[in-house]
N, C-alpha and C positions, 0 to 999 in steps of 0.2 A: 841401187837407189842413190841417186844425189842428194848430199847432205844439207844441201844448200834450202833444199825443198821441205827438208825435216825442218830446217830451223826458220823458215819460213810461215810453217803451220803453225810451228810451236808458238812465234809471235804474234799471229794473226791471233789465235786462240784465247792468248793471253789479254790481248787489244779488247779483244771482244768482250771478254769477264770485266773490265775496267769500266766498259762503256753503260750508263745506267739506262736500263730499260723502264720503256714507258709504254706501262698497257694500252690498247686502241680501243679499251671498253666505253669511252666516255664520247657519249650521243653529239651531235651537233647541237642540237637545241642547250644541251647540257653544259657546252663548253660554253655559248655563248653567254647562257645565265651566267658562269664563271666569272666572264670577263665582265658584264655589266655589273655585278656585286663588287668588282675587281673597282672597276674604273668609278661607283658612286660611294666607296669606301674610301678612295686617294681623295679626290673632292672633298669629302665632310673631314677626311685627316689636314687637309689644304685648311680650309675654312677655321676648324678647329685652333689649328698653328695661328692663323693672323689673327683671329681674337685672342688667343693668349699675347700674343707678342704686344696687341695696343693697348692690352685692359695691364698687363703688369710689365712688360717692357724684358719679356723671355729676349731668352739667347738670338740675336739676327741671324745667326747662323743656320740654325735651324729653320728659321723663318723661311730665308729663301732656297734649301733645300726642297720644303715642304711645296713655296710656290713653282718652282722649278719640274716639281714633280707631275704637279696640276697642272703644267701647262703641256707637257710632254703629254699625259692621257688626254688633253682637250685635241690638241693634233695630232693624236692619234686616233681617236674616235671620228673626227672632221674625215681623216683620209677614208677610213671605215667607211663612214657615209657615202664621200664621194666616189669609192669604188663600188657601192651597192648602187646608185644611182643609174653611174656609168653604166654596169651590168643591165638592167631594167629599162634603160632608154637603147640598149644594143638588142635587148629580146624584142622590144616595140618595133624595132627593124625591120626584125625578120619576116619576110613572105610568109602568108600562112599556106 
């Protein structure tokens, strides 16, 4: 037996114990509630940050992390859309 092979396994093994698994229990329907709780939670934390920041004059810092963040889940949901769109005008295509 080439050793080369033993230590080969041994690190693959080892790789693979490091690597964090992620169960595939969680439904589509499920994930996407997820993501929309995800993305109207970032929103109201957005909104939340720029009333504090005008009403008492908080950290800018903060500030434009928080808008920074909202704008990043706004184009990412936009792309969402437009690739559900896409999909739906590609099935309208299709011959029946």
């Amino acid at each position: 037996m080439d050793i080369r092979n033993t230590l080969a396994l041994q690190a693959y093994a080892q790789s693979r114990l490091a690597t964090p698994s992620t169960p595939q229990t969680e439904s589509a329907g499920a994930a996407f509630a997820t993501a929309l709780n995800s993305f109207a939670q970032t929103l109201t934390e957005g909104e939340a940050q720029a009333r504090t920041a005008m009403t008492t004059g908080a950290d800018p810092h903060a500030l434009v992390m928080a808008l920074a963040q909202t704008e990043l889940a706004v184009e990412t949901a936009v792309t969402v859309r437009d690739r559900v769109v896409e999909a739906y005008q590609e099935i309208l295509r299709m011959p029946v």
